[in-house]
N, CA, C and O atoms as a CHARMM CRD file, in Angstrom:
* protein
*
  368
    1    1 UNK  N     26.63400 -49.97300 -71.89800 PROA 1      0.00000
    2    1 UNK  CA    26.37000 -48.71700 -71.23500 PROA 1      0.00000
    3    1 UNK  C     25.56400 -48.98600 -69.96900 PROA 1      0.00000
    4    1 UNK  O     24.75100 -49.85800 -70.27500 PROA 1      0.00000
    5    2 UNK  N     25.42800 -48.68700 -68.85000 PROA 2      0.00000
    6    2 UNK  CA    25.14800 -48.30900 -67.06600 PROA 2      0.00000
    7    2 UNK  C     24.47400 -47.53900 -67.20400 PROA 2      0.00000
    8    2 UNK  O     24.84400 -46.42800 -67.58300 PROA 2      0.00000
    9    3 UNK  N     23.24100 -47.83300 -66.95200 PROA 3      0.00000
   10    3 UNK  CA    22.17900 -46.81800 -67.23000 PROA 3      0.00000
   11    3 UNK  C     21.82600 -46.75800 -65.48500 PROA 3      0.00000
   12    3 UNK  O     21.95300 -47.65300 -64.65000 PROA 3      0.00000
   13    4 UNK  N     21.42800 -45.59300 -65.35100 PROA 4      0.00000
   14    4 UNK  CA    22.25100 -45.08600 -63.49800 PROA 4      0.00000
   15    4 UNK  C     20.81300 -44.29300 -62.99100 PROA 4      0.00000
   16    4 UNK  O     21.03500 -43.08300 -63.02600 PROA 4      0.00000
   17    5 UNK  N     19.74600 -44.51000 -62.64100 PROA 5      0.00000
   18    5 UNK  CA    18.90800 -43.45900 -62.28000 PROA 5      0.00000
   19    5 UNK  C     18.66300 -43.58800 -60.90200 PROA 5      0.00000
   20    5 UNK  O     19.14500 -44.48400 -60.21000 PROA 5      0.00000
   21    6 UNK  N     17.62600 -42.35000 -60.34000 PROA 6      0.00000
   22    6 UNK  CA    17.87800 -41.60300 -59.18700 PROA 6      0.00000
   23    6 UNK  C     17.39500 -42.95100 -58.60300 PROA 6      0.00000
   24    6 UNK  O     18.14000 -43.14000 -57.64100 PROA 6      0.00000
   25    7 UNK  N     16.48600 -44.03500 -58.69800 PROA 7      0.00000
   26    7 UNK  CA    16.54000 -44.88100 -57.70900 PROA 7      0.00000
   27    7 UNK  C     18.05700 -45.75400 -57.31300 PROA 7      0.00000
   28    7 UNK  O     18.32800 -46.27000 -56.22900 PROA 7      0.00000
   29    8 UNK  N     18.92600 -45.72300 -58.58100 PROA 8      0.00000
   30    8 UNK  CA    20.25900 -46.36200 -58.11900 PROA 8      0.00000
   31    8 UNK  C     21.08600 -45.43800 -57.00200 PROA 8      0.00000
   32    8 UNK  O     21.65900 -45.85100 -55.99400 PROA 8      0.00000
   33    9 UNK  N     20.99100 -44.20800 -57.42900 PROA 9      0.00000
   34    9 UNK  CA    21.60000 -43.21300 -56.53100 PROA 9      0.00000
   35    9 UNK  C     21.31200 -43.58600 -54.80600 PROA 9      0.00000
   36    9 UNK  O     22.19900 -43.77300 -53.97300 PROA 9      0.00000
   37   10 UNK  N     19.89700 -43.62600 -54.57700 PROA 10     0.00000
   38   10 UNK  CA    19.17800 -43.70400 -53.32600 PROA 10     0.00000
   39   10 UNK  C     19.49600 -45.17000 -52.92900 PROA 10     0.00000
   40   10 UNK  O     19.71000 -45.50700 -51.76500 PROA 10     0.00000
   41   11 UNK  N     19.50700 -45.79900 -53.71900 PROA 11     0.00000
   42   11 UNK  CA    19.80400 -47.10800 -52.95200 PROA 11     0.00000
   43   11 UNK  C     20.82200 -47.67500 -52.88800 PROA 11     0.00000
   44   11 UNK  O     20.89700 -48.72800 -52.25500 PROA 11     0.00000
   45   12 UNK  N     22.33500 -46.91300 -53.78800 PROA 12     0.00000
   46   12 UNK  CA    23.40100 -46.60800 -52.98000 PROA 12     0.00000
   47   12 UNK  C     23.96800 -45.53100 -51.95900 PROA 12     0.00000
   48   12 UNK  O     25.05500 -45.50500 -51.38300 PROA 12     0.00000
   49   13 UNK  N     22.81600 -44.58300 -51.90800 PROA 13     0.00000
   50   13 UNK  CA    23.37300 -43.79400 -50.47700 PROA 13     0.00000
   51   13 UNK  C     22.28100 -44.65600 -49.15500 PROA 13     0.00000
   52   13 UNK  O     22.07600 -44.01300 -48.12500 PROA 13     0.00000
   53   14 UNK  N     21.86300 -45.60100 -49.24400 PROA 14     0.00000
   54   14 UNK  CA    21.10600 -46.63800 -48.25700 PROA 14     0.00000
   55   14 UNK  C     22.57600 -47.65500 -48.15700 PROA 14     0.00000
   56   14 UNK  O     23.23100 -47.61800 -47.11500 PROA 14     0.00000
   57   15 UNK  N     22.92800 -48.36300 -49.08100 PROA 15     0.00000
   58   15 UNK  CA    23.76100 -49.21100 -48.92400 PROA 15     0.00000
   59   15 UNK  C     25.11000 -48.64300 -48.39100 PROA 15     0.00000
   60   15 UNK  O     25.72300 -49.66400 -48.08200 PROA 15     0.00000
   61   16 UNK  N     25.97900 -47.48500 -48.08700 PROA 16     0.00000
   62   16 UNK  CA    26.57000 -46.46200 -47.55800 PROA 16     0.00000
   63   16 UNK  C     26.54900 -46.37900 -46.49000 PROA 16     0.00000
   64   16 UNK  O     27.45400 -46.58900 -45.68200 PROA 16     0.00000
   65   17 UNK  N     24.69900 -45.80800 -46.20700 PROA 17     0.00000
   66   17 UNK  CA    24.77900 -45.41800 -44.85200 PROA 17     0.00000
   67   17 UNK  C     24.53000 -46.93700 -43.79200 PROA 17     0.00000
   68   17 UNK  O     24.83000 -47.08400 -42.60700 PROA 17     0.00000
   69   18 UNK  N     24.05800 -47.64700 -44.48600 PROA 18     0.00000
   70   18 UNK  CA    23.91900 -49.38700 -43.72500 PROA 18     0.00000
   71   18 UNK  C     25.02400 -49.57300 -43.43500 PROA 18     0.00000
   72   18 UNK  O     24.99700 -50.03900 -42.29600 PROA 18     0.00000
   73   19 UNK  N     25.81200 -49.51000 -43.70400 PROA 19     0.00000
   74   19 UNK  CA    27.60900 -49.85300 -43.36100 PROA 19     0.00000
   75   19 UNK  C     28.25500 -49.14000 -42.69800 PROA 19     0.00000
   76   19 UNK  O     29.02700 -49.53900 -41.82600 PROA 19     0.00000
   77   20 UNK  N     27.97000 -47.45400 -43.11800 PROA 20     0.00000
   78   20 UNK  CA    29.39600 -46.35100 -42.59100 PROA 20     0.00000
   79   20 UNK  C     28.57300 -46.15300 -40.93800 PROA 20     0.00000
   80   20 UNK  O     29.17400 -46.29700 -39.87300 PROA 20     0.00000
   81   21 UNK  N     27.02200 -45.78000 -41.07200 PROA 21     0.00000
   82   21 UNK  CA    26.43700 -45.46100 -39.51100 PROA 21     0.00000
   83   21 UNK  C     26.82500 -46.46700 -38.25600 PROA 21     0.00000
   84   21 UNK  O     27.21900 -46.11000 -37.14600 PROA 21     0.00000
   85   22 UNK  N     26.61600 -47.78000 -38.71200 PROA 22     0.00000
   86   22 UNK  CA    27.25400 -48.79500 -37.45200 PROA 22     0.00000
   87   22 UNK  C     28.76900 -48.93100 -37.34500 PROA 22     0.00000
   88   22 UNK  O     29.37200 -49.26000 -36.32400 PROA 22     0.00000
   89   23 UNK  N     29.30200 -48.64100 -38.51000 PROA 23     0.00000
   90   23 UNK  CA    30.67600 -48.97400 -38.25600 PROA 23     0.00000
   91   23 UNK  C     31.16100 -47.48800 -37.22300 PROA 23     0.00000
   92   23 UNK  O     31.70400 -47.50300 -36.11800 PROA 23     0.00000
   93   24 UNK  N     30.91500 -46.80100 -37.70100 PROA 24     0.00000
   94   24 UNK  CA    31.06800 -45.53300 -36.82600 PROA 24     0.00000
   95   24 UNK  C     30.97500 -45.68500 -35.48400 PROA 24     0.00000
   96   24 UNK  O     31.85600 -45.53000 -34.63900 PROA 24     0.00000
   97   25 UNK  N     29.57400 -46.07500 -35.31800 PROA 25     0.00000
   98   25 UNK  CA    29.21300 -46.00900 -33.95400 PROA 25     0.00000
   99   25 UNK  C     30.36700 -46.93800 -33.04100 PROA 25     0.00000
  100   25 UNK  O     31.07400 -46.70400 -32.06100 PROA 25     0.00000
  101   26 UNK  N     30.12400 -48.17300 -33.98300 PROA 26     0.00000
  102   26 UNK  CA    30.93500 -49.47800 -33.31700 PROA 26     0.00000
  103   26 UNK  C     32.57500 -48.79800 -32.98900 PROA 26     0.00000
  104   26 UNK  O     33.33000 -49.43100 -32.25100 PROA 26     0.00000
  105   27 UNK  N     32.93500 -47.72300 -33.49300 PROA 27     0.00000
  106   27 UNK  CA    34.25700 -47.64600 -33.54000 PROA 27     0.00000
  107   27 UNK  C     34.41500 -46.18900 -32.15900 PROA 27     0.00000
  108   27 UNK  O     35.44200 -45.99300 -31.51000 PROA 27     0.00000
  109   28 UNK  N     32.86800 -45.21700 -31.99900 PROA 28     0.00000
  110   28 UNK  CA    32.97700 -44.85500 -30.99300 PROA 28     0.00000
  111   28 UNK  C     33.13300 -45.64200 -29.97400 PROA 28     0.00000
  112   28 UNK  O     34.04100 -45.45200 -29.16600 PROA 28     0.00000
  113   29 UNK  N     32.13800 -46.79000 -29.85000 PROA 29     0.00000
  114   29 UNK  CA    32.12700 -47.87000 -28.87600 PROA 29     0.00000
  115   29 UNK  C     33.58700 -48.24200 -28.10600 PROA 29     0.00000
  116   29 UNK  O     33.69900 -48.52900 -26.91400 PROA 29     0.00000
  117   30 UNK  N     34.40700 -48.18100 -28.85600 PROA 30     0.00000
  118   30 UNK  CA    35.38700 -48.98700 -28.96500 PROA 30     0.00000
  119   30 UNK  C     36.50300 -48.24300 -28.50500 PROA 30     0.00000
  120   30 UNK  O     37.30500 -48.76300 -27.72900 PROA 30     0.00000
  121   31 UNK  N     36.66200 -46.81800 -28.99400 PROA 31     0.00000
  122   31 UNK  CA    37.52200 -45.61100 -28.28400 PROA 31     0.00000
  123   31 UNK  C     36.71400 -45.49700 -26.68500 PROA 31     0.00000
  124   31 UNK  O     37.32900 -44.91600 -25.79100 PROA 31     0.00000
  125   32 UNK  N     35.73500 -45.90500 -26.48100 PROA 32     0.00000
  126   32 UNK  CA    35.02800 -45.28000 -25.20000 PROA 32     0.00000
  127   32 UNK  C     34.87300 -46.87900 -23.78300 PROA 32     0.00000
  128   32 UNK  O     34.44700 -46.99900 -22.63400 PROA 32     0.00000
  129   33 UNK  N     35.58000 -47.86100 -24.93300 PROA 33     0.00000
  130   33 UNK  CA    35.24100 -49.13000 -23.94800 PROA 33     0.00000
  131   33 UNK  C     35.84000 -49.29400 -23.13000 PROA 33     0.00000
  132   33 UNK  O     36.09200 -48.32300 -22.41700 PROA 33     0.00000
  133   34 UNK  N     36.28700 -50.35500 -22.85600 PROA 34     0.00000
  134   34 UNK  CA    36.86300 -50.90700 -21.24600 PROA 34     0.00000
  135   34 UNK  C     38.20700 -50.81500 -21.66000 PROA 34     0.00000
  136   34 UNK  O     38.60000 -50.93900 -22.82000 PROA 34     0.00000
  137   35 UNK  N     38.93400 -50.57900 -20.60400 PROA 35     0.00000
  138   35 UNK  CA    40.85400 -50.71500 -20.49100 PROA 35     0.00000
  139   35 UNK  C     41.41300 -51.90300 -20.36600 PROA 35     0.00000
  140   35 UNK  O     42.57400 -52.06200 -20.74300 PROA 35     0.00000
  141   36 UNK  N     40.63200 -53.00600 -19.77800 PROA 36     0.00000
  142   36 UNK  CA    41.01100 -54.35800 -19.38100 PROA 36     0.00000
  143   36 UNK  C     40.89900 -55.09500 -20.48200 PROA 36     0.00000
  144   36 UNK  O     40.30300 -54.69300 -21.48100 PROA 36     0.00000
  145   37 UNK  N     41.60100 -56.51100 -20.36800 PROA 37     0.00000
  146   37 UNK  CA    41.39600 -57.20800 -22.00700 PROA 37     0.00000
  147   37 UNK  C     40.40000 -58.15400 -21.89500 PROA 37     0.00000
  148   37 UNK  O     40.24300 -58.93400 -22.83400 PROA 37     0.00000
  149   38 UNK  N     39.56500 -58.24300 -20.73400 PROA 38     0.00000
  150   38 UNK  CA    38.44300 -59.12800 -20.56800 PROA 38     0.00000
  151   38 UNK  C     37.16100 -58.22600 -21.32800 PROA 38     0.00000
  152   38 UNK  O     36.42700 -58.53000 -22.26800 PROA 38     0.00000
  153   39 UNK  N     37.23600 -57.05400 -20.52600 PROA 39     0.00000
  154   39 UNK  CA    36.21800 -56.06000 -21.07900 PROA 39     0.00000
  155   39 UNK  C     36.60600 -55.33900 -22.32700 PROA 39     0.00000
  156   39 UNK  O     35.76200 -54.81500 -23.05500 PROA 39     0.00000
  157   40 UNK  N     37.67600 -55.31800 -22.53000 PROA 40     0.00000
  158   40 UNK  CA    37.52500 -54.93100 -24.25600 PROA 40     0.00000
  159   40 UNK  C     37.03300 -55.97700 -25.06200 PROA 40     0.00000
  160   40 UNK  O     36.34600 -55.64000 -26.02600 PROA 40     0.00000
  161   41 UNK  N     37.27100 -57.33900 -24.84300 PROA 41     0.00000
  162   41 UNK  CA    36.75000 -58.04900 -25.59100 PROA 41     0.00000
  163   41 UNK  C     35.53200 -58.50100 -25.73900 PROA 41     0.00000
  164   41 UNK  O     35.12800 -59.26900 -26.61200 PROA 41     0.00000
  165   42 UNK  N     34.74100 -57.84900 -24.57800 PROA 42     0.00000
  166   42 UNK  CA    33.57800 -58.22900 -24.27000 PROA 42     0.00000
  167   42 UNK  C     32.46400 -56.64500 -25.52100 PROA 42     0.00000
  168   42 UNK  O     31.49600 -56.65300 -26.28300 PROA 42     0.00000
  169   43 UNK  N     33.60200 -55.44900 -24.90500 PROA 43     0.00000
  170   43 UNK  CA    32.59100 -54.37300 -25.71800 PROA 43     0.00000
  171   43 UNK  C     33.34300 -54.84600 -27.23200 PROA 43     0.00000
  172   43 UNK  O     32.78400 -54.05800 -27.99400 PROA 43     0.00000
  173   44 UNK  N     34.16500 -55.57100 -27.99000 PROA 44     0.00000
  174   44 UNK  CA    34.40900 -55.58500 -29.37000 PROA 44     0.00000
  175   44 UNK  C     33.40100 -56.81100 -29.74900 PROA 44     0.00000
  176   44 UNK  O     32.67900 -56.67000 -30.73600 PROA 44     0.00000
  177   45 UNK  N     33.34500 -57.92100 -29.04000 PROA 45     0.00000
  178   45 UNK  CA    31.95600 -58.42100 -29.49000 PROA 45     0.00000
  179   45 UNK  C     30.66100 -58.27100 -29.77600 PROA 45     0.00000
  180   45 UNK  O     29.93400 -58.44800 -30.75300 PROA 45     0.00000
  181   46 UNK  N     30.53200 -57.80800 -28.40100 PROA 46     0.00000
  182   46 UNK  CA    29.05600 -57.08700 -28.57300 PROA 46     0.00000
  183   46 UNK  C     28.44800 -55.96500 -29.20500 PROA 46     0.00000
  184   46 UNK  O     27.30500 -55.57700 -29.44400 PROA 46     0.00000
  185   47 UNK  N     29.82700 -55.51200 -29.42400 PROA 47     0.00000
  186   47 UNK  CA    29.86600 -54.10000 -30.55200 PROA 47     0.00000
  187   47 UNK  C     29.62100 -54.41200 -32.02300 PROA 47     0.00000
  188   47 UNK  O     28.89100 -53.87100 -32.85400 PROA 47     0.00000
  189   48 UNK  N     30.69900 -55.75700 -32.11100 PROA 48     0.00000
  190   48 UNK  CA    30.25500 -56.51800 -33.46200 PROA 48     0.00000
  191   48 UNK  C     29.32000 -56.79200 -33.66000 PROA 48     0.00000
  192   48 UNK  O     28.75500 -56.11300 -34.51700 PROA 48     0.00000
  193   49 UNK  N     28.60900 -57.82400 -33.08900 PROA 49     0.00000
  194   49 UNK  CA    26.94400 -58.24300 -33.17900 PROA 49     0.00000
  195   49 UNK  C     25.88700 -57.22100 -33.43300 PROA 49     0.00000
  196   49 UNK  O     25.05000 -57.32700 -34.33000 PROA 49     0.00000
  197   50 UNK  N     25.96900 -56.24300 -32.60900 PROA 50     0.00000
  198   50 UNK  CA    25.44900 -54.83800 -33.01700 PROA 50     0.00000
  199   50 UNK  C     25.20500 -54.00800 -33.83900 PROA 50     0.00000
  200   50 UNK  O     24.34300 -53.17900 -34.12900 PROA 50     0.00000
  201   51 UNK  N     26.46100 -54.52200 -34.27600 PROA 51     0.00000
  202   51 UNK  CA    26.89400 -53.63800 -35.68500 PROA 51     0.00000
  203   51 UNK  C     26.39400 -54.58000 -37.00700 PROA 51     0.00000
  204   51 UNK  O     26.24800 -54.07200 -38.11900 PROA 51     0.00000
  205   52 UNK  N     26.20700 -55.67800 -36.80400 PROA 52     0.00000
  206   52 UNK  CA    25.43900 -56.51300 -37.95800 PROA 52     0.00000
  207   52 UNK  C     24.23300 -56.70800 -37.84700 PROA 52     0.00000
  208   52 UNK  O     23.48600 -57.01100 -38.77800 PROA 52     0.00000
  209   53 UNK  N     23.91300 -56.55300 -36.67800 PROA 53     0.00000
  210   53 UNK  CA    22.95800 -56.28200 -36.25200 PROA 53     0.00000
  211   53 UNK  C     22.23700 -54.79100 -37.13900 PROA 53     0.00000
  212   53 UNK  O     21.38200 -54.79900 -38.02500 PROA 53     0.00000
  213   54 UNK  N     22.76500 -53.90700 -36.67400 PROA 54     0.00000
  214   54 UNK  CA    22.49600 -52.24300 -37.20500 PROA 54     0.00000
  215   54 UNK  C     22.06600 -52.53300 -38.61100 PROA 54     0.00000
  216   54 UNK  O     20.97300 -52.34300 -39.14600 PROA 54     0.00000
  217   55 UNK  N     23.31800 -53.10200 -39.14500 PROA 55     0.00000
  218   55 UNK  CA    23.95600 -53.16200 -40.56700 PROA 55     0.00000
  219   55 UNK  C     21.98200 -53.86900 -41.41900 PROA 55     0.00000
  220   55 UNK  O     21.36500 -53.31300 -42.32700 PROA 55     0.00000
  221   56 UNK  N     21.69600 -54.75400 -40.89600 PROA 56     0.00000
  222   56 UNK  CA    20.71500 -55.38500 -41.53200 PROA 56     0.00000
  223   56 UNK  C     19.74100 -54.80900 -41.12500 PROA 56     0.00000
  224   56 UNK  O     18.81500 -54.85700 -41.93500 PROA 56     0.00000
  225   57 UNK  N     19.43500 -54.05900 -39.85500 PROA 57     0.00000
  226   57 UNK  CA    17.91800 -53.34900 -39.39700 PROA 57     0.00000
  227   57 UNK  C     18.05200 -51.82200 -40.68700 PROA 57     0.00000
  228   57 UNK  O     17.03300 -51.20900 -41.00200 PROA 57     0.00000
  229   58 UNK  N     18.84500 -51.60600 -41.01500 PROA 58     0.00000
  230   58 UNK  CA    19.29500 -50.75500 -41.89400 PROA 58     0.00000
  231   58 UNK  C     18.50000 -50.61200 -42.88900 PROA 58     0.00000
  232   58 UNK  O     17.68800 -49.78800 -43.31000 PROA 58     0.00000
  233   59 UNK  N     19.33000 -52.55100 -43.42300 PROA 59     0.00000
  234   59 UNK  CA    18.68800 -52.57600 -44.68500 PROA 59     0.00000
  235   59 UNK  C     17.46800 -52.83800 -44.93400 PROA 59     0.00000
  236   59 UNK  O     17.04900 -52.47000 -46.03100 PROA 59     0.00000
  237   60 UNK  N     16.41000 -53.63800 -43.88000 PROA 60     0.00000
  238   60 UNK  CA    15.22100 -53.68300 -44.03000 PROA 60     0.00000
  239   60 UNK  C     14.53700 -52.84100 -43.67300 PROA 60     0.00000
  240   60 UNK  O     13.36500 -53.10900 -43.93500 PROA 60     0.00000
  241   61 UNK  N     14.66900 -51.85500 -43.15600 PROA 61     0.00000
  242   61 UNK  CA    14.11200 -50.34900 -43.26400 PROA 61     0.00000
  243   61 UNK  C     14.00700 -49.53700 -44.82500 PROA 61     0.00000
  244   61 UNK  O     13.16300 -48.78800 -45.31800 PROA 61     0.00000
  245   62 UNK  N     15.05700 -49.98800 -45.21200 PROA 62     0.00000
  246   62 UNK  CA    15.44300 -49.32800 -46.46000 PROA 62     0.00000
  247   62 UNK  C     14.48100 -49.93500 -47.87300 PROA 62     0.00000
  248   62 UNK  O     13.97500 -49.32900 -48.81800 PROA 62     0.00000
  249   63 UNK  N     14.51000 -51.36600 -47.51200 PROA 63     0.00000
  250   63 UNK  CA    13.14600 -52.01100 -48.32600 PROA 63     0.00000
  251   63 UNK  C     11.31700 -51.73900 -48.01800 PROA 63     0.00000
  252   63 UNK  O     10.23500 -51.86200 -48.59200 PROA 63     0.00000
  253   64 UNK  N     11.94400 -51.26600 -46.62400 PROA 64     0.00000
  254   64 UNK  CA    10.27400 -51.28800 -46.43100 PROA 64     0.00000
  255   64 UNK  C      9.76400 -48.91400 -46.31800 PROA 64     0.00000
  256   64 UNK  O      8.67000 -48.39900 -46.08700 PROA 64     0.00000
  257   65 UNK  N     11.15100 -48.21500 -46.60700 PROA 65     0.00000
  258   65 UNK  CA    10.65100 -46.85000 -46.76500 PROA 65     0.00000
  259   65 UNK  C     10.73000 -46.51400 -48.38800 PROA 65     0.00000
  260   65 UNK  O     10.10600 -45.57600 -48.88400 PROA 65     0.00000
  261   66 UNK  N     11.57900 -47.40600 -49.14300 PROA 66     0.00000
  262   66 UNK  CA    11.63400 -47.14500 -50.27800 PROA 66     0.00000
  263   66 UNK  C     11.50700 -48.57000 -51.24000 PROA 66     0.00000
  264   66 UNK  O     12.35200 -49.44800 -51.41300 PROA 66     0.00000
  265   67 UNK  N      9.89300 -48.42700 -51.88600 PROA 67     0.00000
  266   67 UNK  CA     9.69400 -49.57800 -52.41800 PROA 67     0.00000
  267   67 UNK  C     10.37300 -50.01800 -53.78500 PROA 67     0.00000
  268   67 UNK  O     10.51500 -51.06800 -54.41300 PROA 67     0.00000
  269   68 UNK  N     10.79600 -48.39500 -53.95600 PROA 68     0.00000
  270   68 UNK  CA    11.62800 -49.07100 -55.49500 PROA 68     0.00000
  271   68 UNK  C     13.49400 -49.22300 -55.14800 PROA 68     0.00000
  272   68 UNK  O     14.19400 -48.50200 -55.85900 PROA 68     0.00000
  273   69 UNK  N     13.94700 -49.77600 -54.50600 PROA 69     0.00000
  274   69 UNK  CA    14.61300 -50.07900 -54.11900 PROA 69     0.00000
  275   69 UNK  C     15.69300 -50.64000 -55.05300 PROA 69     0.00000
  276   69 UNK  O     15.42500 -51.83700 -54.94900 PROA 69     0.00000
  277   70 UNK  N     17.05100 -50.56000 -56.15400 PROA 70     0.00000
  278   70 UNK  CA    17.70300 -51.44500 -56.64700 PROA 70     0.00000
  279   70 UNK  C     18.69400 -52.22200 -55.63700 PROA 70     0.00000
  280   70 UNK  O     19.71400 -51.78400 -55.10500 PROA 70     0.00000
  281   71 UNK  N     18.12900 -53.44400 -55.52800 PROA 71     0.00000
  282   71 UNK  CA    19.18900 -54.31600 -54.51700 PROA 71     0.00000
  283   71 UNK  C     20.55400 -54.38700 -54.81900 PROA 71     0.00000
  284   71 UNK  O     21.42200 -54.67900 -53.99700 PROA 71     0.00000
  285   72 UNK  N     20.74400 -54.12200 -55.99400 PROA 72     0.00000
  286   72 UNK  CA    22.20400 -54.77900 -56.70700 PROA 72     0.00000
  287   72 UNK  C     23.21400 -53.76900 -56.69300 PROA 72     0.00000
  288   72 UNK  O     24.43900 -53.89100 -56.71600 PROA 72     0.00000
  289   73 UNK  N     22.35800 -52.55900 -56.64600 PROA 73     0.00000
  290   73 UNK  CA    22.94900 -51.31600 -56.39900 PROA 73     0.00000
  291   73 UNK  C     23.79100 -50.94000 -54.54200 PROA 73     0.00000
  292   73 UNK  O     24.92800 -50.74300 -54.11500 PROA 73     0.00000
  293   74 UNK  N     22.67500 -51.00300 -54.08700 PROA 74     0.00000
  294   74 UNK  CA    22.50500 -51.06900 -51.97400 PROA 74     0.00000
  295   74 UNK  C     23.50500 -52.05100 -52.04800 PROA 74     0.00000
  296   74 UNK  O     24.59200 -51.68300 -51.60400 PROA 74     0.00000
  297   75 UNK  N     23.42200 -53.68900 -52.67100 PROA 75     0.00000
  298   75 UNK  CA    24.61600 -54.19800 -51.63900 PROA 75     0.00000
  299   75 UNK  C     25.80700 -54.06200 -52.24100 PROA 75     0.00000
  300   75 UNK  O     26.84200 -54.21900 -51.59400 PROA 75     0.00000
  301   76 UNK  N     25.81700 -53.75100 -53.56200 PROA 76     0.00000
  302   76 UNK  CA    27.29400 -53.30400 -54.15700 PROA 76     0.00000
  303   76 UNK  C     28.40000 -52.08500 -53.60400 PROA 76     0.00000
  304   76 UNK  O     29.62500 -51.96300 -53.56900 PROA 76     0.00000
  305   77 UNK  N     27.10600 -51.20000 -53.16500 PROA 77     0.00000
  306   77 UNK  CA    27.72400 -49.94000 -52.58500 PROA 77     0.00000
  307   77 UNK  C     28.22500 -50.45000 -51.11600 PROA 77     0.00000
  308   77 UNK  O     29.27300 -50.10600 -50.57000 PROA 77     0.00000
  309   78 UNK  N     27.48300 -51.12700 -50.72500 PROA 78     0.00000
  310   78 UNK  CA    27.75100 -51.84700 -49.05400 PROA 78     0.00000
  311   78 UNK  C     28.88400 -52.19200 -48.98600 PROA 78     0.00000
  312   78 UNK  O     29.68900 -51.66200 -48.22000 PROA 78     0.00000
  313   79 UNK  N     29.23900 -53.40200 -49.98600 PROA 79     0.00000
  314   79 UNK  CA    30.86300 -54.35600 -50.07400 PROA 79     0.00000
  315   79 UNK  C     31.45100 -53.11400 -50.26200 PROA 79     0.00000
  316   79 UNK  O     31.85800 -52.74200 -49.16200 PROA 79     0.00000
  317   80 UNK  N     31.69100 -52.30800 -51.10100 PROA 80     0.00000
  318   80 UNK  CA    32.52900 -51.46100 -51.40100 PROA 80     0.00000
  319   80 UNK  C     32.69000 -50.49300 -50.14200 PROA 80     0.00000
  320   80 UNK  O     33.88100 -50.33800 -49.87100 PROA 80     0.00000
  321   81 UNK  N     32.10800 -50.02500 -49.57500 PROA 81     0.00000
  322   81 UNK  CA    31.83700 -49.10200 -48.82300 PROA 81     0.00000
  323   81 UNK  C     33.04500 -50.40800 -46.95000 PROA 81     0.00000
  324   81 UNK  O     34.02400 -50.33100 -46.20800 PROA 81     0.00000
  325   82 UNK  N     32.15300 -51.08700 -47.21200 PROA 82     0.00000
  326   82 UNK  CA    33.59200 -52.14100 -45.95400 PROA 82     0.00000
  327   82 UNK  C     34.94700 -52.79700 -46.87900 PROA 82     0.00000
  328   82 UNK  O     35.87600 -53.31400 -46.25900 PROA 82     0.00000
  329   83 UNK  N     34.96700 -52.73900 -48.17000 PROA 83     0.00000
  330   83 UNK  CA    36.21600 -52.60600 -48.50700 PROA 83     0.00000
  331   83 UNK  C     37.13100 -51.31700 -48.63100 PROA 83     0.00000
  332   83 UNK  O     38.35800 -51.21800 -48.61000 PROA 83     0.00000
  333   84 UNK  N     36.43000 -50.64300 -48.72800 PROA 84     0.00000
  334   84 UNK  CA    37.36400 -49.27000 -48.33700 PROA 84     0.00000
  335   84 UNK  C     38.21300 -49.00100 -47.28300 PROA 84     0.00000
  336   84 UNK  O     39.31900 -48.46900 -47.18900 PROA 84     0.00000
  337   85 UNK  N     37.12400 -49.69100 -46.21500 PROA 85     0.00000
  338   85 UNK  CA    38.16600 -49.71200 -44.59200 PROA 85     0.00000
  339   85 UNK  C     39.55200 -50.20100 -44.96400 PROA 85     0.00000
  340   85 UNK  O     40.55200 -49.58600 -44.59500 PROA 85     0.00000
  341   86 UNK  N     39.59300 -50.88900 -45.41900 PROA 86     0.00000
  342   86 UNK  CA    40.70400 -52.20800 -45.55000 PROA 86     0.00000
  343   86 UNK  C     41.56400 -51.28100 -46.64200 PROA 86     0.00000
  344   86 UNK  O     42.77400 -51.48800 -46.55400 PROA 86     0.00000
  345   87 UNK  N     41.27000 -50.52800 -47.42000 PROA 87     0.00000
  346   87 UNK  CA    41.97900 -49.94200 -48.44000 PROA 87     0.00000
  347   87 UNK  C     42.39800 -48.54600 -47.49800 PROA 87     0.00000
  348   87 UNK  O     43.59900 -48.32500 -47.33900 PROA 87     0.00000
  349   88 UNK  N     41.71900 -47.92200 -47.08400 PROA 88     0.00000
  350   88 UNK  CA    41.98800 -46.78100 -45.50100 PROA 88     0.00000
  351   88 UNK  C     43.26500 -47.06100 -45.05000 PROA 88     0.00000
  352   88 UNK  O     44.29400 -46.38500 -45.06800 PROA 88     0.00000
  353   89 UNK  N     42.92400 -48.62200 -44.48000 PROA 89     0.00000
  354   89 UNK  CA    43.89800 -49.17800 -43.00300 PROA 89     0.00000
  355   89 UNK  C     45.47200 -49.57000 -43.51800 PROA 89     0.00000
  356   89 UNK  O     46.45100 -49.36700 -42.80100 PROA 89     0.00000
  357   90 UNK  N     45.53700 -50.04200 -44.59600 PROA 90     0.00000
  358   90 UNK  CA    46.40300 -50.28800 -46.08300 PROA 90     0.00000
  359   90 UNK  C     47.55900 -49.07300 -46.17400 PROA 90     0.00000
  360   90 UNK  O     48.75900 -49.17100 -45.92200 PROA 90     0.00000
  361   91 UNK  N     46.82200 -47.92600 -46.60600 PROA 91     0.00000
  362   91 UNK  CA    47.18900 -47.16800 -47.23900 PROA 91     0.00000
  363   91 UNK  C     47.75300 -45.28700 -45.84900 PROA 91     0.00000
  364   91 UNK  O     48.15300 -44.14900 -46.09500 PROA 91     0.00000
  365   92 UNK  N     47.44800 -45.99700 -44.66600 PROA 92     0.00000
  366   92 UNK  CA    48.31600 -44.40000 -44.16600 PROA 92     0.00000
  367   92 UNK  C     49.28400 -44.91900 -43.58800 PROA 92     0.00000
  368   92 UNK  O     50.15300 -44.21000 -43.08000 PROA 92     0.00000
């Protein structure tokens, strides 16, 4: 039995938003970047880095506003949460 309490809840809507907020952004980035293939590749890099960037300032925010924190919970929801893309991109 998965015994599930409100700190698992919170530290899978942390591990969620660590993933879905940069990927978002990174993907406005990306509708709004350059037309050329020098400069698109320049804003999909730097968009990337950014975005792992984001992705980890995220999560150590998330350790240091909420001390009871379940880790196993945050990065489980994380993987899942960037495997979904792939199940999204798959599936229309």
């Amino acid at each position: 039995m998965l015994l599930v309490s409100p700190n698992h809840a919170q530290s899978a809507a942390w591990g969620f938003v660590a993933v879905a907020l940069p990927s978002t952004l990174f993907a406005a980035r990306l509708a709004l970047g350059s037309k050329t293939p020098i400069g698109g590749t320049f804003v999909f890099l730097t968009g990337e880095f950014l975005k792992v960037g984001a992705t980890i300032a995220i999560m150590f925010v998330a350790s240091q506003v909420d001390p009871n924190i379940v880790w196993w919970s945050l990065i489980l929801t994380a993987v899942v949460t960037l495997k979904s893309y792939f199940l999204a991109f798959f599936l229309r």
